[in-house]
Backbone as CSV, one residue per row, in Angstrom:
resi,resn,N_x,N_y,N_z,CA_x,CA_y,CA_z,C_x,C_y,C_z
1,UNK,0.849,-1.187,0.000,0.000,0.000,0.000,0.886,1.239,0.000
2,UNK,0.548,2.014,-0.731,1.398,3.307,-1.172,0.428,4.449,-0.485
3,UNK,0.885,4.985,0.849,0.337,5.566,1.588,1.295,7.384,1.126
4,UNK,2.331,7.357,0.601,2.622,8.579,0.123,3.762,8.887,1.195
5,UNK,4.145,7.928,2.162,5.485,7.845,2.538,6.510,6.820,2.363
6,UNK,7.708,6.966,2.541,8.791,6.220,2.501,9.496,6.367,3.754
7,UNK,10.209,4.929,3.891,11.038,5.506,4.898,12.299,4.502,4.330
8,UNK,13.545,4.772,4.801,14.561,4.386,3.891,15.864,4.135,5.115
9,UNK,17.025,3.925,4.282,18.055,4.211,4.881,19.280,5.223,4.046
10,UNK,19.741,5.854,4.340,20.413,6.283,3.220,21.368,6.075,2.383
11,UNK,22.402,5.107,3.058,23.770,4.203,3.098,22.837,2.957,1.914
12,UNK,21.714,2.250,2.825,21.368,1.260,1.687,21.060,2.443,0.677
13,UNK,19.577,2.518,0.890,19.386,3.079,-0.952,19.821,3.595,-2.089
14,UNK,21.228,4.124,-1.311,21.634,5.159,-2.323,22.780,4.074,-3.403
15,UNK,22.938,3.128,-2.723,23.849,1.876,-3.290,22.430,1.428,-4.727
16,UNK,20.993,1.423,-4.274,20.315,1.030,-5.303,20.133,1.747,-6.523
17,UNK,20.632,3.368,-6.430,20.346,4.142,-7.569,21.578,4.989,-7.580
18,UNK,22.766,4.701,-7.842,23.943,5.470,-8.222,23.887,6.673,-7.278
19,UNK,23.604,6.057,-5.984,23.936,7.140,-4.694,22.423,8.588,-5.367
20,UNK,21.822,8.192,-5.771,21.074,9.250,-6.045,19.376,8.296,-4.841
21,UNK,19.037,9.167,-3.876,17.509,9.021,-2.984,16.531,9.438,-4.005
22,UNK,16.519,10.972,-4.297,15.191,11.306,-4.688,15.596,12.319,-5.915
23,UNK,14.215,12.123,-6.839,15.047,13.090,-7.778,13.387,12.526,-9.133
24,UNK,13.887,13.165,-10.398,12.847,12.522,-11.655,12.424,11.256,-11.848
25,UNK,13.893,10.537,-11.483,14.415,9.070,-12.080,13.808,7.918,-11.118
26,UNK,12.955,8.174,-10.114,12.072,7.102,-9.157,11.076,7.477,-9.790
27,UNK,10.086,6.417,-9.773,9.062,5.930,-10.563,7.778,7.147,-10.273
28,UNK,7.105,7.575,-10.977,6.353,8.076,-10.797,5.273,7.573,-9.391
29,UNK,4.582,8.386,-8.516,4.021,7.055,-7.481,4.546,6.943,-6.510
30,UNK,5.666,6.904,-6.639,6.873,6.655,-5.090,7.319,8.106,-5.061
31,UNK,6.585,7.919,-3.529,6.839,9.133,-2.682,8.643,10.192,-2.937
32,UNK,9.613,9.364,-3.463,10.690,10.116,-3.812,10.890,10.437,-5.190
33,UNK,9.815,10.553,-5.924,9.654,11.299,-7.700,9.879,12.549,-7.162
34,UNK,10.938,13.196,-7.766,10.494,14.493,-7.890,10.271,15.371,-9.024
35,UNK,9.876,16.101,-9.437,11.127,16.771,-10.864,11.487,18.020,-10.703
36,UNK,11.518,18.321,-9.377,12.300,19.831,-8.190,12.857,19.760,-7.915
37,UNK,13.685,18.460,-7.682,15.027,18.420,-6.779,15.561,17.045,-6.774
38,UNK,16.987,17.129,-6.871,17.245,15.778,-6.856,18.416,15.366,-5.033
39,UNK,18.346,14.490,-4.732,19.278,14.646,-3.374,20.051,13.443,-3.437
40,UNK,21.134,13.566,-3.021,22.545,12.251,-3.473,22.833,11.815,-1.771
41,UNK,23.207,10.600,-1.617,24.064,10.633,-0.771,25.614,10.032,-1.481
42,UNK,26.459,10.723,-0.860,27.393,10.172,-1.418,28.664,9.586,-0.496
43,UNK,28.915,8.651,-0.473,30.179,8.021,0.031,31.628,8.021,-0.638
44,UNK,32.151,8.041,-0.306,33.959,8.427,-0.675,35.107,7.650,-0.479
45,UNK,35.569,6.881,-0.671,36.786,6.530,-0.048,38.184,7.617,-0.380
46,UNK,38.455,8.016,0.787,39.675,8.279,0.389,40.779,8.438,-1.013
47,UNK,40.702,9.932,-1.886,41.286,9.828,-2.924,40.306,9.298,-4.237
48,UNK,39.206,9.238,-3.730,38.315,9.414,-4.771,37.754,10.566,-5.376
49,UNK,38.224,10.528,-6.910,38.000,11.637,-7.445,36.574,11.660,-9.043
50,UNK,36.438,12.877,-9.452,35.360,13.442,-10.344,36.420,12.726,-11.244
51,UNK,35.552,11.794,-12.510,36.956,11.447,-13.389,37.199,12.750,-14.629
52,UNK,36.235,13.154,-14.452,35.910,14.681,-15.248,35.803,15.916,-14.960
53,UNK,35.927,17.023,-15.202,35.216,18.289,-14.662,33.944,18.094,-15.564
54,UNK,33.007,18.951,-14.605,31.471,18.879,-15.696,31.337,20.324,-16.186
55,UNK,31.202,20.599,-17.669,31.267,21.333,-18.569,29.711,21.556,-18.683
56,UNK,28.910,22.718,-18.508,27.538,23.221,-19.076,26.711,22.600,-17.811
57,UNK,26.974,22.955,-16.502,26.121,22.741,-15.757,24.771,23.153,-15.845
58,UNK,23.377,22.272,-15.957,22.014,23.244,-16.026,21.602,23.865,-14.619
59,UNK,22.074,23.115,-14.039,21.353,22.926,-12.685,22.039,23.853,-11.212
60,UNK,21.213,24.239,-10.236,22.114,24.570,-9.111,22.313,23.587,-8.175
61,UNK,23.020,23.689,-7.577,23.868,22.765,-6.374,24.064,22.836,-5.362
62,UNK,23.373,22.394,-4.089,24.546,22.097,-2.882,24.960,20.920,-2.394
63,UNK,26.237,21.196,-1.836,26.712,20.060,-1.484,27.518,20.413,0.022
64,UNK,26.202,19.438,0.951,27.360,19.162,2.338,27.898,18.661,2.772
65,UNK,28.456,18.825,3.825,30.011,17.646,4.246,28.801,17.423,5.295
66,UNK,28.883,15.543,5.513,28.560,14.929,6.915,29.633,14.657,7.323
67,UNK,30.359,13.840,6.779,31.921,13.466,7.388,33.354,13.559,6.533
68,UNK,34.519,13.512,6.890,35.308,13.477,6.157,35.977,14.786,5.547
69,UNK,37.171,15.090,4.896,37.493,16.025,4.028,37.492,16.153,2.569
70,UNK,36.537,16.639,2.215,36.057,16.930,0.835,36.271,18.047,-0.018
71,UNK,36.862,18.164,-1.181,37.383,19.009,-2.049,36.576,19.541,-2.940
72,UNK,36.069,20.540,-3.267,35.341,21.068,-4.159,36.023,21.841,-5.648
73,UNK,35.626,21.562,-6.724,36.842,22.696,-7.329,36.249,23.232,-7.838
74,UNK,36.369,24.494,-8.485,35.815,25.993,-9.244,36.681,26.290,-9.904
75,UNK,36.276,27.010,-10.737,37.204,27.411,-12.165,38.058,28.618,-11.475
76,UNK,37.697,28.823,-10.470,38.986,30.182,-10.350,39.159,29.875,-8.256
77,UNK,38.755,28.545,-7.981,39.124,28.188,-5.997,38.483,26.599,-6.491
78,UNK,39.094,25.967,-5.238,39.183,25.155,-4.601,38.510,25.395,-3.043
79,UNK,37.167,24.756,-3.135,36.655,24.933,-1.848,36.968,23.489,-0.850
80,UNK,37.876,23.699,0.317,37.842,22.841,1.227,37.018,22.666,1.807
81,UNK,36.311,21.317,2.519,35.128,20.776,3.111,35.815,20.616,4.921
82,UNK,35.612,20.887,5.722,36.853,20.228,6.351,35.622,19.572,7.836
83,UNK,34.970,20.216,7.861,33.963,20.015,9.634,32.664,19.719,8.661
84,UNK,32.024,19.295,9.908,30.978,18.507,9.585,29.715,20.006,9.474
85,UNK,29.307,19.908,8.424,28.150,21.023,8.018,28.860,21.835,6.928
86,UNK,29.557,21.913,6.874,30.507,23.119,6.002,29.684,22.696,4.560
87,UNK,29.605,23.816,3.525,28.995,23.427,2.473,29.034,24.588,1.535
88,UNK,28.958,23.942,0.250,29.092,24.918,-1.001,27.838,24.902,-1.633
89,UNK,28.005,26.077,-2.132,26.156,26.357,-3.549,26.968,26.932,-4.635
90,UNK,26.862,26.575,-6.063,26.932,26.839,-7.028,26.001,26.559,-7.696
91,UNK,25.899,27.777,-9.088,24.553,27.721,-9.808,24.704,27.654,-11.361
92,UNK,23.910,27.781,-11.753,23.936,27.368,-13.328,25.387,27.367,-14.253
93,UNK,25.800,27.077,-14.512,26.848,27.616,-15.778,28.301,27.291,-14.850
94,UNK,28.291,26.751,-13.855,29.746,27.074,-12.993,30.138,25.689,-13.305
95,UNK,31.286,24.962,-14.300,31.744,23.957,-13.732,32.583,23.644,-12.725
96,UNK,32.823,22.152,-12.435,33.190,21.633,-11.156,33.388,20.489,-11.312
97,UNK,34.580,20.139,-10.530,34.768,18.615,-9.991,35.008,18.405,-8.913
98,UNK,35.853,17.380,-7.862,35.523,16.972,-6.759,36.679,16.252,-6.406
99,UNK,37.399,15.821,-4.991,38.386,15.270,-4.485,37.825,14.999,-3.165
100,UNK,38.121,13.649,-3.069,37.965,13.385,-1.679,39.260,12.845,-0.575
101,UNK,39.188,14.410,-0.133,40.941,13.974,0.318,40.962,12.996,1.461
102,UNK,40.144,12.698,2.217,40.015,11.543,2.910,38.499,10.911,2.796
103,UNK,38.577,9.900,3.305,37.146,9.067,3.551,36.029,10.184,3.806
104,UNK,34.857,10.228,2.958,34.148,11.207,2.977,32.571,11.138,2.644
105,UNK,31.539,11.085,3.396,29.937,10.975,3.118,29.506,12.346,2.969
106,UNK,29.181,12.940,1.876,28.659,14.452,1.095,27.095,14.124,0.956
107,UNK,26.214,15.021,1.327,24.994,14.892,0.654,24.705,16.155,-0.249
108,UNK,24.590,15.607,-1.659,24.101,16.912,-2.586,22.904,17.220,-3.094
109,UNK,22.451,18.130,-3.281,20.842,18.629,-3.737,21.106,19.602,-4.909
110,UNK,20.176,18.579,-6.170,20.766,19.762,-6.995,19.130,20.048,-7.380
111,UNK,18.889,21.410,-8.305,17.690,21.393,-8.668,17.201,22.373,-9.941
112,UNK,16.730,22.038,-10.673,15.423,21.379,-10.654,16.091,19.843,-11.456
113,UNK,15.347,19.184,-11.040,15.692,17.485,-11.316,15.669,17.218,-13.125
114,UNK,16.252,17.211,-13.991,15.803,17.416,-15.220,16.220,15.946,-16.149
115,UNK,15.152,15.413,-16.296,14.788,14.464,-16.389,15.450,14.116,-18.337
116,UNK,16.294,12.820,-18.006,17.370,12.667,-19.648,18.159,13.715,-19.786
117,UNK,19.060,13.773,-18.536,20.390,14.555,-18.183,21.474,13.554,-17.659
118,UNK,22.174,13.677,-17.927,23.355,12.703,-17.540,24.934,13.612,-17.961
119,UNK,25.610,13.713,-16.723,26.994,13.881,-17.574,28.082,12.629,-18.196
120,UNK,28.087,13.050,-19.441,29.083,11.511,-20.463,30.488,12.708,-20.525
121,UNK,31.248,12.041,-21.051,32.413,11.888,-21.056,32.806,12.318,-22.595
122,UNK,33.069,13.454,-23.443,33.091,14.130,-24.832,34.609,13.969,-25.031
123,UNK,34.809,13.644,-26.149,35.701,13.162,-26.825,37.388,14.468,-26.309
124,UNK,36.997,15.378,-26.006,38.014,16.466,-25.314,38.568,15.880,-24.086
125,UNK,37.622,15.308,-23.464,38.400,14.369,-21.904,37.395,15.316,-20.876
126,UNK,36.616,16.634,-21.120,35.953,17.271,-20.066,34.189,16.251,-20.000
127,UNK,33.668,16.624,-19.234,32.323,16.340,-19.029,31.365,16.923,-19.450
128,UNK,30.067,16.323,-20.027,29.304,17.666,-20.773,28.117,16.857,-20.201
129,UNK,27.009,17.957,-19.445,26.087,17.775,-19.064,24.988,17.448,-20.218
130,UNK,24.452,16.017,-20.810,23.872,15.736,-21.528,22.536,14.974,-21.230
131,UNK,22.502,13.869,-20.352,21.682,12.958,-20.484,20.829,12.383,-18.519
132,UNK,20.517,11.233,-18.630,19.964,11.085,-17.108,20.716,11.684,-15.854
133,UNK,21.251,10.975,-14.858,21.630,11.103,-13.712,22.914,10.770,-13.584
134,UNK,23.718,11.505,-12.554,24.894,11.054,-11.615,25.669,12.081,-10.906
């Protein structure tokens, strides 16, 4: 029975959908459809990095630190993550990639959720915001 809640874990679920909870890409019906917002959890090991910068961002962004030291990058800084809450917003048009200088759980919210967006990988070696999720 689909009563119009969920309740979850975040560690599991986010292993079921490429670290992505809620967002376009859950089924219409289930309480975590959105097409306003999408929310990540993300886990890190140590030295895990963006294998790309993402080129033509549509969307705005935040991203917070729960644990760990997390690297943010910008075309003109490098935002350090370092305590727990610390957090960045960037908006349309800004690319970015990511370093996780130690073991690190980030939760990001980007929005509006835009549904057959995906960043692929363009023959230059940068990232180009094209298609579903990640």
């Amino acid at each position: 029975m689909n009563d119009g809640v969920y309740v979850g874990n975040a560690g599991k679920n986010a292993a079921l959908d490429r670290e992505w909870l809620l967002g376009h890409f859950k089924d219409v019906g289930d309480p975590r459809h959105s097409e306003a917002v999408e929310i990540k959890w993300g886990v890190h090991p140590r030295g895990d990095e963006r294998s790309q910068w993402v080129k033509g961002e549509e969307r705005t962004a935040l991203l917070v630190l729960i644990s760990g030291h997390f690297r943010v990058e910008l075309p003109d800084r490098s935002v350090l993550l370092e305590q727990q809450g610390d957090y960045v917003v960037w908006g349309r048009g800004v690319d970015h990639s990511w370093f996780a200088d130690e073991e690190s759980v980030v939760l990001t919210v980007r929005w509006p959720s835009v549904p057959g967006y995906a960043v692929t990988a363009s023959p230059a070696g940068t990232a180009c915001a094209t298609e579903a999720r990640q």
